[in-house]
C-alpha positions in Angstrom: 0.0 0.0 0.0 1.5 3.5 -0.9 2.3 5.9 1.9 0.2 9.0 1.7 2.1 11.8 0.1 3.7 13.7 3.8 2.9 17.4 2.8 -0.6 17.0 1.6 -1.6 15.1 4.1 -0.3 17.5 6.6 -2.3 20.6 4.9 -5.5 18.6 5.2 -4.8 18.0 8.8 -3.8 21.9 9.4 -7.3 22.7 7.7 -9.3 20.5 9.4 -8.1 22.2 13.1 -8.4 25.8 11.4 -12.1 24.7 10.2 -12.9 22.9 13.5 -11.9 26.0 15.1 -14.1 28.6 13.1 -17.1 26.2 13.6 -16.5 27.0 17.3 -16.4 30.9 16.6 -19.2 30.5 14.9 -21.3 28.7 17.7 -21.7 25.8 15.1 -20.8 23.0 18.3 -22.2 20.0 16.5 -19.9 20.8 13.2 -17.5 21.4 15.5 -17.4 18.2 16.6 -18.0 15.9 13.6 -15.0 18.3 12.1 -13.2 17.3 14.9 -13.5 13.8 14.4 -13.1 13.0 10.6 -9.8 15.2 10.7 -8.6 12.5 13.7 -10.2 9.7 11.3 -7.8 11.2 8.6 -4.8 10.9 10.9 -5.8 7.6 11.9 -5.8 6.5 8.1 -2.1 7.7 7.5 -0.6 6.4 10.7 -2.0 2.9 9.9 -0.6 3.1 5.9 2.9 3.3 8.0 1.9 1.0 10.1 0.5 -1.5 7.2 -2.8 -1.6 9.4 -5.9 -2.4 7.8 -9.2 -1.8 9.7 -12.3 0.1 8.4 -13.0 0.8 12.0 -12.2 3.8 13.8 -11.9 2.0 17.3 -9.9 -0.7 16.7 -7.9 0.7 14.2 -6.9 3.3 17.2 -6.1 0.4 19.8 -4.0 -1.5 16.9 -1.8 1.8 16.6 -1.5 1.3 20.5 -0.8 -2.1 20.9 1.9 -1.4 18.4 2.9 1.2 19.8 3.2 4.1 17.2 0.8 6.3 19.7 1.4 6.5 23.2 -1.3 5.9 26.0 -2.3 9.3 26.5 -2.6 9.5 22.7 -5.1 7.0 22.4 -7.2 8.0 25.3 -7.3 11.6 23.6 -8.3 10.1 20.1 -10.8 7.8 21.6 -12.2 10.9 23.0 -12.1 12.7 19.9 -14.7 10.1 18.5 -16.8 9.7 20.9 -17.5 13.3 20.9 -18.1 13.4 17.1 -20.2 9.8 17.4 -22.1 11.8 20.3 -22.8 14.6 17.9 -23.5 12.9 14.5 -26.1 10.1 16.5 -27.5 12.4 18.8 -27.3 15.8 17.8 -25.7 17.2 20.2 -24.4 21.1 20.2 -22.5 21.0 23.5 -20.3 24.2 23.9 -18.1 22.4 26.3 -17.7 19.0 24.2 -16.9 21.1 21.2 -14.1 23.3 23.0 -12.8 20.1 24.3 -12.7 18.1 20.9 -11.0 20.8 19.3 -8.6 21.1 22.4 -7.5 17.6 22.2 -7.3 17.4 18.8 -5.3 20.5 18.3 -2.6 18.7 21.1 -2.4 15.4 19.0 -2.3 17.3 15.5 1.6 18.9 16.9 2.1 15.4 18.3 1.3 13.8 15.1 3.4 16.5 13.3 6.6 16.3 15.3 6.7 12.9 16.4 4.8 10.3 14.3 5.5 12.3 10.9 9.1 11.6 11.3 8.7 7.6 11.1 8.9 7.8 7.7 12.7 9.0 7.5 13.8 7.2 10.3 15.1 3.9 8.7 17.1 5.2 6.1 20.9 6.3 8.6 20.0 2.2 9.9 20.0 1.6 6.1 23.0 3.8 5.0 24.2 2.1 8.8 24.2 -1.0 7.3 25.2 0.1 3.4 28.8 1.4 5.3 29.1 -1.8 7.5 29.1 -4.0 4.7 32.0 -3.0 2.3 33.8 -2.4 6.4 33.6 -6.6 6.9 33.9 -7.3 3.5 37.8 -5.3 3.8 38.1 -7.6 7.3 37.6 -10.7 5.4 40.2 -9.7 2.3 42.4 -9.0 5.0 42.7 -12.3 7.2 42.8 -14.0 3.5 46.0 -12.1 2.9 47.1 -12.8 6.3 46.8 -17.0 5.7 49.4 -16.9 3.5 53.1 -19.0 4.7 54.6 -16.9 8.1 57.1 -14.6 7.7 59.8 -16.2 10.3 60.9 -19.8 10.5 60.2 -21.8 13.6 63.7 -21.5 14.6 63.6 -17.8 14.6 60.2 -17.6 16.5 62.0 -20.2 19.6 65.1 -17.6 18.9 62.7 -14.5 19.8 60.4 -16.4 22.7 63.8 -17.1 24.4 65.0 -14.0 24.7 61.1 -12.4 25.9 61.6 -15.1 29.0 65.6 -13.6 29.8 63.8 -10.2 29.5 61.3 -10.9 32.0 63.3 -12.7 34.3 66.2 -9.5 34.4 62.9 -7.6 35.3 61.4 -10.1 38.0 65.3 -10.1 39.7 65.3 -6.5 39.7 62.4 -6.1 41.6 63.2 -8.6 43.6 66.6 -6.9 44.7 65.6 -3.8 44.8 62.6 -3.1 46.1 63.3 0.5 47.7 62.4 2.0 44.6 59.0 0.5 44.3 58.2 1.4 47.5 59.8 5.3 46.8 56.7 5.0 44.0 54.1 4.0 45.9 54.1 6.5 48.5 54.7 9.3 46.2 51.5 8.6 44.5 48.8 9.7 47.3 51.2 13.3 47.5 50.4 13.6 43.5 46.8 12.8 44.0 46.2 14.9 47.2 47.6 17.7 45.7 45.5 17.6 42.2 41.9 17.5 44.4 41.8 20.8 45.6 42.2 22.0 41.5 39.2 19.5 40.6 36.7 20.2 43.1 35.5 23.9 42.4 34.3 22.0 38.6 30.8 20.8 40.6 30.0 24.1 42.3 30.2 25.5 38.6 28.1 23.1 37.1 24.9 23.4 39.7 24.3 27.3 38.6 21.1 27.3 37.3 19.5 30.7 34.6 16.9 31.9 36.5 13.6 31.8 34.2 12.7 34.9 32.2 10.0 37.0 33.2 6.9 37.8 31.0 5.1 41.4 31.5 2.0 43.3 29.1 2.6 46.1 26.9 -0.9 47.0 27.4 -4.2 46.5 28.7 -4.7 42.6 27.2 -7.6 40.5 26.8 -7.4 36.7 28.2 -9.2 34.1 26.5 -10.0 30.4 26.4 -9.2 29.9 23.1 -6.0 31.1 20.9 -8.8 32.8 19.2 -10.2 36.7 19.2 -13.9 34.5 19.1 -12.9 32.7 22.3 -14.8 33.5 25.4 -13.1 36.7 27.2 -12.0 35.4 31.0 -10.4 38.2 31.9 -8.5 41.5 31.9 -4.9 42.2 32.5 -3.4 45.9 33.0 0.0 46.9 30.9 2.8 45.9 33.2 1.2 43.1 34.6 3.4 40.0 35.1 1.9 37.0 33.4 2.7 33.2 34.6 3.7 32.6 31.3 3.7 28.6 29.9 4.8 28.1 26.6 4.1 29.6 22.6 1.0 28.2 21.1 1.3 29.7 18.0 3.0 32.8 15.8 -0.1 34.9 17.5 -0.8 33.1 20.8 0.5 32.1 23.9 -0.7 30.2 26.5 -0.5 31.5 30.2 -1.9 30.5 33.9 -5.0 32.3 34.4 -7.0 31.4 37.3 -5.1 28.2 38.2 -6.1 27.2 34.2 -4.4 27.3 31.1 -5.6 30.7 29.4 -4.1 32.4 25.7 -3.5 36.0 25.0 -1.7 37.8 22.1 1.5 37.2 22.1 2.3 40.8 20.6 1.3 42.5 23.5 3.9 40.4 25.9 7.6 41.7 26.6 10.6 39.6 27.8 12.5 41.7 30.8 
């Protein structure tokens, strides 16, 4: 079966989240949701062409991923979510505000997973490939070598008793020498602890260098700025912060949003009206 071509794929994806998301802003819930879930169903279908799954249903198709690990557990529980919420509003009807936020929530999680993580399987075999392409020619060389090496020996048998003979005279001048003079070993092996006790004080500041720690930059408002629930100028307003105010700031969402702690919650404002100090 052939792989799903990466970057179209990957723009479908992008607009279903951007179409999900309007559907919200709109107060369209129940297309919200069944948005929601045939963009997951689209991710599903290119992560089991990788994976050389084949199941027309969503569910299991979602637990084989699992069980084969090319999703994670938190993964799956999000994308079972995901379709339950879109089952819920395609069989029921259902136009819950707080279902739709949270479909589109999850899915907009797994959608950067999915891009940064699963995405990449496709290019991962080919260094274990190119590995093995260099490995090859490597024990190939090895094996012309030991054939050159079986040819007839260099020395005669006389030569090579000629050579072990002398390598035992060698080592027995040595073994007599330390036998009869013993001082100097013993000179050695108290000068060593002076050497070493005199190189610790030089290696022990390293440590103390090592544990500084950057303290974390701090985050404050150019002006008065709007916080939302959504990275979205149609996302319910939850608050008001004054320019100057220092925000508990978590991570970029996007080119235009970022997500802060609000309230003990995750929250988005604009990220144009933040300042690094």
């Amino acid at each position: 079966m052939a792989a799903p071509d990466t970057s179209s794929s990957w723009e479908k994806i992008r607009q279903g989240v951007k179409e999900a998301e309007t559907l919200i802003g709109q107060k369209k819930y129940n297309l919200s949701m069944v948005k929601s879930r045939q963009t997951l169903e689209y991710m599903v279908r290119c992560l089991c062409e990788k994976a050389a799954i084949v199941d027309s249903d969503l569910s299991a198709a979602i637990d084989e991923l699992y069980s084969g690990r090319w999703i994670s557990k938190t993964t799956c529980e999000h994308y079972h979510k995901i379709r339950m919420l879109g089952n819920k509003a395609v069989h029921e009807g259902s136009e819950n505000a707080y279902d739709a936020n949270q479909a589109y929530h999850l899915l907009s999680q797994e959608v950067y997973t999915f891009a940064n993580d699963y995405n990449s399987r496709k290019r991962r075999p080919a260094p274990a490939s190119s590995q093995q392409a260099r490995k090859r020619p490597a024990s190939g060389g090895s094996r012309s070598r030991k054939r050159q090496q079986t040819g007839p020996l260099p020395f005669s048998s006389v030569e090579l008793i000629r050579v072990g003979a002398i390598a035992v005279a060698v080592i027995l001048l040595i073994v007599i020498i330390r036998v009869l003079m013993p001082g100097k070993d013993d000179a050695a092996e108290t000068s060593a602890p002076v050497t070493t006790e005199s190189t610790l004080p030089e290696t022990q500041p390293e440590p103390e260098t090592m544990a500084e720690t950057t303290p974390a930059p701090v985050y404050r408002t150019t002006d008065n700025l709007n916080v939302r629930s959504q990275p979205s100028t149609d996302g319910e307003r939850l608050g008001l912060l004054e320019a100057g105010t220092v925000v508990d700031y978590i991570d970029a969402y996007d080119d235009e949003w970022a997500i802060i702690s609000y309230n003990g919650s995750e929250a988005y404002v604009a990220s144009q009206y933040l300042t690094r100090d």
